[in-house]
N, CA, C and O atoms as a GROMACS GRO file, in nm:
protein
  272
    1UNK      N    1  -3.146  -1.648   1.669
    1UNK     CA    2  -3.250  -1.693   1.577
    1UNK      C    3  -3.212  -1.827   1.518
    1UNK      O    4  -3.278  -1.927   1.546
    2UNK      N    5  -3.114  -1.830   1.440
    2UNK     CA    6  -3.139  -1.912   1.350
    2UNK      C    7  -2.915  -1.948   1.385
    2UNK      O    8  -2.838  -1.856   1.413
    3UNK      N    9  -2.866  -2.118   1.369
    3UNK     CA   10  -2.714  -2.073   1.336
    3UNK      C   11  -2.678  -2.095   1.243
    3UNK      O   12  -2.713  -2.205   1.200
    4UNK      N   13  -2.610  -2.030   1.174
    4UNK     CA   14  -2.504  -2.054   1.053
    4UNK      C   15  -2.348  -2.063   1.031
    4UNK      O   16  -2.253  -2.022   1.097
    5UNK      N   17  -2.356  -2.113   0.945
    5UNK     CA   18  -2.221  -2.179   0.956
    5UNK      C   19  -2.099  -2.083   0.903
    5UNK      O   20  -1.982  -2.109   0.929
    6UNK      N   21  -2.137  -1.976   0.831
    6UNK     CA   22  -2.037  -1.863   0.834
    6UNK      C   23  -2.077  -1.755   0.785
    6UNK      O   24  -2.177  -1.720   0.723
    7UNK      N   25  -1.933  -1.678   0.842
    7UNK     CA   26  -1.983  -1.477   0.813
    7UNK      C   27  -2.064  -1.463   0.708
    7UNK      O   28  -2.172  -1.405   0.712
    8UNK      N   29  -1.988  -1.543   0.560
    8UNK     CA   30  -2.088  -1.507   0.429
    8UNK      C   31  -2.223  -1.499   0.435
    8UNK      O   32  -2.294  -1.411   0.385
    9UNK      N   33  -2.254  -1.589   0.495
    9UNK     CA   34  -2.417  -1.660   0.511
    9UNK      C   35  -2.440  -1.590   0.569
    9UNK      O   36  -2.524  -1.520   0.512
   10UNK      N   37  -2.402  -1.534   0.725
   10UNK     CA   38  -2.467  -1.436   0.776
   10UNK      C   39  -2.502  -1.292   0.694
   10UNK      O   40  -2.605  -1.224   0.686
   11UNK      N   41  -2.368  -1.279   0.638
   11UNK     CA   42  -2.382  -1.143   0.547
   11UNK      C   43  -2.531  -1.142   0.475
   11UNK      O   44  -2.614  -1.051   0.484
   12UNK      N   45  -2.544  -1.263   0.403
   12UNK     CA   46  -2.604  -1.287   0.313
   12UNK      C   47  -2.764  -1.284   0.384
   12UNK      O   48  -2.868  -1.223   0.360
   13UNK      N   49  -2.739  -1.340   0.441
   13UNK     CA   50  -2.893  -1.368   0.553
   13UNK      C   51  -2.944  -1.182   0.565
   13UNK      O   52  -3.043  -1.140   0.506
   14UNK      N   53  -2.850  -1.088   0.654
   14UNK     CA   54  -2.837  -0.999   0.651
   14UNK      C   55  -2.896  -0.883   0.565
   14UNK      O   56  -2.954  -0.788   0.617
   15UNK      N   57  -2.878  -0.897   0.423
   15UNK     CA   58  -2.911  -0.826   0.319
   15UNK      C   59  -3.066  -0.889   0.301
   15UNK      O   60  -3.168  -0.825   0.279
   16UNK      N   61  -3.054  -0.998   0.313
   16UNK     CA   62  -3.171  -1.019   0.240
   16UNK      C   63  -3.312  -0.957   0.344
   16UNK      O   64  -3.413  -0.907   0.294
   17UNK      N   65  -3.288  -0.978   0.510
   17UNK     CA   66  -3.356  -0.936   0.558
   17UNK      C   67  -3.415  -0.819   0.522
   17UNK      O   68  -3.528  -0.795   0.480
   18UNK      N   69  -3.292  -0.730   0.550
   18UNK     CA   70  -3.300  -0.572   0.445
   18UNK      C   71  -3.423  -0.542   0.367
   18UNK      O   72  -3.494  -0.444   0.387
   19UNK      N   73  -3.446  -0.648   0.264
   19UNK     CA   74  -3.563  -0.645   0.199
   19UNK      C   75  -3.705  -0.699   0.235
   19UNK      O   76  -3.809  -0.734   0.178
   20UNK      N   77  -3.672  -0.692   0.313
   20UNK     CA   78  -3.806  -0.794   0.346
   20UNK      C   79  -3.798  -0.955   0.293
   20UNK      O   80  -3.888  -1.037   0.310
   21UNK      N   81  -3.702  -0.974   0.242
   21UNK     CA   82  -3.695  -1.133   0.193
   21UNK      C   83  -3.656  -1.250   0.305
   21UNK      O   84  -3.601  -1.205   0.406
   22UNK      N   85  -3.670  -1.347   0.304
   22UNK     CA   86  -3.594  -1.477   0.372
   22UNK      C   87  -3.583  -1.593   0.286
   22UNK      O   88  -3.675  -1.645   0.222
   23UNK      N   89  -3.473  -1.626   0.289
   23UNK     CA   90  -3.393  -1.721   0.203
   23UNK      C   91  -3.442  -1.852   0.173
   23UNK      O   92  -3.455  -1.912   0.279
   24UNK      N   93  -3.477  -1.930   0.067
   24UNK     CA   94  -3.516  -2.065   0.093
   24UNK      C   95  -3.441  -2.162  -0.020
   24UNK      O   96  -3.435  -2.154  -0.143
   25UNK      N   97  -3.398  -2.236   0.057
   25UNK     CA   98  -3.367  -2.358  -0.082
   25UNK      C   99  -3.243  -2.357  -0.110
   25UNK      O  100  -3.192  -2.440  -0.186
   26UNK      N  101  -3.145  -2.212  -0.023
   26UNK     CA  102  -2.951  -2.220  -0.083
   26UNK      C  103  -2.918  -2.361  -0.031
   26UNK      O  104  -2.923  -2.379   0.091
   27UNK      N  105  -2.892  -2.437  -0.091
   27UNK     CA  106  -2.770  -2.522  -0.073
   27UNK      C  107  -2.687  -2.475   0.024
   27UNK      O  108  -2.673  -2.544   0.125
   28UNK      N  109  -2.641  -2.391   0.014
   28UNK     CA  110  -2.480  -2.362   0.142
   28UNK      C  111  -2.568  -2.296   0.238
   28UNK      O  112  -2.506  -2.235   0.326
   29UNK      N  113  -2.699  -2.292   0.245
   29UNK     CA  114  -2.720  -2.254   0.417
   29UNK      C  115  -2.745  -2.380   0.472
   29UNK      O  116  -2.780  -2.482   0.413
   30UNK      N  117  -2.719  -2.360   0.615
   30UNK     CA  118  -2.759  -2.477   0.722
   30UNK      C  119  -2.860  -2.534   0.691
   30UNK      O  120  -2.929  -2.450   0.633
   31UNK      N  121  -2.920  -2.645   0.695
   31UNK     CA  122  -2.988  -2.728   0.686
   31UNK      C  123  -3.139  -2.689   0.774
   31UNK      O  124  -3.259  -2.687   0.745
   32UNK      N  125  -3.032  -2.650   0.936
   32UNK     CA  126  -3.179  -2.620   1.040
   32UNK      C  127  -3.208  -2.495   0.985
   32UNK      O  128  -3.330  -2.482   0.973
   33UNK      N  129  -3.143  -2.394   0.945
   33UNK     CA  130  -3.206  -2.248   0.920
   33UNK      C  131  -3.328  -2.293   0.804
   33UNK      O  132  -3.448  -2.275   0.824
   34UNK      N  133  -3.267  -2.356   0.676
   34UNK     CA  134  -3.326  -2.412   0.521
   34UNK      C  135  -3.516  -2.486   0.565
   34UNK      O  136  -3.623  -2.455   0.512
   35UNK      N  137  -3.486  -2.594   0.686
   35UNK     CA  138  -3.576  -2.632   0.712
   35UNK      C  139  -3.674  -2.547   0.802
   35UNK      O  140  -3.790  -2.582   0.784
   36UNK      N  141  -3.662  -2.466   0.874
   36UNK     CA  142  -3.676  -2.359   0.954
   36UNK      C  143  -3.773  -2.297   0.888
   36UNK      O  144  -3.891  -2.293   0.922
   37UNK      N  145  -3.709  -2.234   0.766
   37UNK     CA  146  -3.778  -2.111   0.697
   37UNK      C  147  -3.884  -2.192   0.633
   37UNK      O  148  -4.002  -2.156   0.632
   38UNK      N  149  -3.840  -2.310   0.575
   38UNK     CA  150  -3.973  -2.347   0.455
   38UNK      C  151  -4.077  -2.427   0.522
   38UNK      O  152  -4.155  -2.488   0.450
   39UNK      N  153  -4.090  -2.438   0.665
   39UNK     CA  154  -4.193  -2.464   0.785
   39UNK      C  155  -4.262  -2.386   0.782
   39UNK      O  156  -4.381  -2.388   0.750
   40UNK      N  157  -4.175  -2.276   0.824
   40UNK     CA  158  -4.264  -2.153   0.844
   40UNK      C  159  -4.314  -2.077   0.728
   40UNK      O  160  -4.292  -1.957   0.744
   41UNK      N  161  -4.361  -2.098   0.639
   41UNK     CA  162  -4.346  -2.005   0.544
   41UNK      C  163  -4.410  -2.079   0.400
   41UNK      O  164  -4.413  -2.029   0.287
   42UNK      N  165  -4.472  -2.248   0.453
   42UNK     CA  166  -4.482  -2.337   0.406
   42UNK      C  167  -4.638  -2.241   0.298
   42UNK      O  168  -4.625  -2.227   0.177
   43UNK      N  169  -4.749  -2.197   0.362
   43UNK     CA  170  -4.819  -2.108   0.318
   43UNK      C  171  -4.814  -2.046   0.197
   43UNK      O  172  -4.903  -2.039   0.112
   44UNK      N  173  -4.660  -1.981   0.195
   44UNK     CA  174  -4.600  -1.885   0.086
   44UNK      C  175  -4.541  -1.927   0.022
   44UNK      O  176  -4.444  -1.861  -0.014
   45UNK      N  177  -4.561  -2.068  -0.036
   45UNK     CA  178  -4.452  -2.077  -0.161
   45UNK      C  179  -4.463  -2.044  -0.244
   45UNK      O  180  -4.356  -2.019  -0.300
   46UNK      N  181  -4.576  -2.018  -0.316
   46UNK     CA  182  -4.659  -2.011  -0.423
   46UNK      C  183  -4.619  -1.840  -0.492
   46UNK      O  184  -4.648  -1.785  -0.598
   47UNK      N  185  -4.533  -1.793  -0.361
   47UNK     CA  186  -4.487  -1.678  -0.414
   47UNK      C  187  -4.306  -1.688  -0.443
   47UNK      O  188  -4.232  -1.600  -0.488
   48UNK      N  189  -4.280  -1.789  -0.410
   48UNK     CA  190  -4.104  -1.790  -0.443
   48UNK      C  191  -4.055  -1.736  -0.578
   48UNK      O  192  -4.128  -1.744  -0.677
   49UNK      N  193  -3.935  -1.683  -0.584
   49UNK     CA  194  -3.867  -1.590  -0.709
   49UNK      C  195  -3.760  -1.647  -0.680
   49UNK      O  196  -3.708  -1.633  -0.569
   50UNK      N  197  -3.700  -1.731  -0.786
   50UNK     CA  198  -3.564  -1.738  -0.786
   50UNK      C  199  -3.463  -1.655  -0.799
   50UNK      O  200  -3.533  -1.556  -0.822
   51UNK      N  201  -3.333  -1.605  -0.805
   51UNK     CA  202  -3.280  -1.522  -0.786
   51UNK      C  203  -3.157  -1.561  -0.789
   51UNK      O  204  -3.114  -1.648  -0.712
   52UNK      N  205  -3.074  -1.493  -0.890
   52UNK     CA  206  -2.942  -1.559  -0.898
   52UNK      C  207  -2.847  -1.441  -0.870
   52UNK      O  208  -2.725  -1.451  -0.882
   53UNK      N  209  -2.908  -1.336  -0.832
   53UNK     CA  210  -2.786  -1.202  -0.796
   53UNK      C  211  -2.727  -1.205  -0.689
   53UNK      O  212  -2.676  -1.104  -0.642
   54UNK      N  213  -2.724  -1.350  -0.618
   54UNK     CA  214  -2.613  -1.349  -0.514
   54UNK      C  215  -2.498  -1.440  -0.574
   54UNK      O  216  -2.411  -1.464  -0.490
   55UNK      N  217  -2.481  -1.478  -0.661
   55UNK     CA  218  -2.409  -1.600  -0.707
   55UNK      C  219  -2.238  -1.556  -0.660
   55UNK      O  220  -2.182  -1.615  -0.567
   56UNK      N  221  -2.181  -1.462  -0.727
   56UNK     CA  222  -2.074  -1.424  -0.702
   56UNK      C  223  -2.060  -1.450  -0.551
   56UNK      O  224  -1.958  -1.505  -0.511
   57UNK      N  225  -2.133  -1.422  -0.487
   57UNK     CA  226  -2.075  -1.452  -0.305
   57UNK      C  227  -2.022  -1.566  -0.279
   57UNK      O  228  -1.917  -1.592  -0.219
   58UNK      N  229  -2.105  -1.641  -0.330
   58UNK     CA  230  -2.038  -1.761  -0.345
   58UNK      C  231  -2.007  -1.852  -0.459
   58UNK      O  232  -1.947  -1.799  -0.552
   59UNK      N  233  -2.036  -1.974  -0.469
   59UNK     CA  234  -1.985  -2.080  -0.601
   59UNK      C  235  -2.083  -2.077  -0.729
   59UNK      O  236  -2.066  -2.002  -0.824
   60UNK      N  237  -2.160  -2.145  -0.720
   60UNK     CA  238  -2.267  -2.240  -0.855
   60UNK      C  239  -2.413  -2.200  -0.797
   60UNK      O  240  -2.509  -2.170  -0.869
   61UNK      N  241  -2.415  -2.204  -0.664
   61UNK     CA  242  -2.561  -2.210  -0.654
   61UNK      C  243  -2.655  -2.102  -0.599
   61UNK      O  244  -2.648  -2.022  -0.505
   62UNK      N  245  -2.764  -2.136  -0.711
   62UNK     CA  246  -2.881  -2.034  -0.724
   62UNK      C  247  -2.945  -1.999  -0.597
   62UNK      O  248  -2.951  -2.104  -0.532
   63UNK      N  249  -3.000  -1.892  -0.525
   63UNK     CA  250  -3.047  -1.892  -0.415
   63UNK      C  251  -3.200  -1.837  -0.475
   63UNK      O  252  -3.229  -1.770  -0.575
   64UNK      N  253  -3.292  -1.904  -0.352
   64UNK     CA  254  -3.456  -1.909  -0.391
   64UNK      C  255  -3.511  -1.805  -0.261
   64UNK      O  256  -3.480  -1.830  -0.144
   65UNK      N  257  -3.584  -1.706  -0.292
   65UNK     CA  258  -3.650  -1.624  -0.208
   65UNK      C  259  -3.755  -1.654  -0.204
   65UNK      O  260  -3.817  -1.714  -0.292
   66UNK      N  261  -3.804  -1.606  -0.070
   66UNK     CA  262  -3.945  -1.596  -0.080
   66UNK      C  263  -3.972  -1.469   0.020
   66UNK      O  264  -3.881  -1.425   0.090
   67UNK      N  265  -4.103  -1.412   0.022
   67UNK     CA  266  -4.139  -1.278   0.009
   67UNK      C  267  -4.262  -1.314   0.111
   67UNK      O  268  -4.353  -1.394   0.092
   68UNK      N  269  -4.229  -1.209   0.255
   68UNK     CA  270  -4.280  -1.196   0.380
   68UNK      C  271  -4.427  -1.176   0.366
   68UNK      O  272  -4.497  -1.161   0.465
   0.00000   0.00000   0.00000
């Protein structure tokens, strides 16, 4: 699908699928996945939820969902 640049991210990618979510806007994901999703999905922004309950996985930054 999509490459990333490590296990975390995958982890992370991972869970979120889980929910029906896909990731938009982390900073520490790849660039092609980041641009990828908010192409596709360009439609649905209007529903994005920010979301800071991944923070601990990694450093400072906030990760932005958006909802299938």
């Amino acid at each position: 699908m999509f490459t990333l640049t490590s296990i975390k991210k995958q982890k992370l990618i991972e869970k979120v699928n889980e929910k029906n979510l896909y990731v938009i806007g982390d900073k520490l994901l790849h660039h092609a996945f980041e641009e990828a999703v908010i192409k596709y999905h360009k439609e649905l922004l209007k529903n994005i939820i920010l979301q800071k309950n991944f923070k601990t996985m990694f450093s400072h930054h906030s990760t932005v969902y958006i909802t299938k």
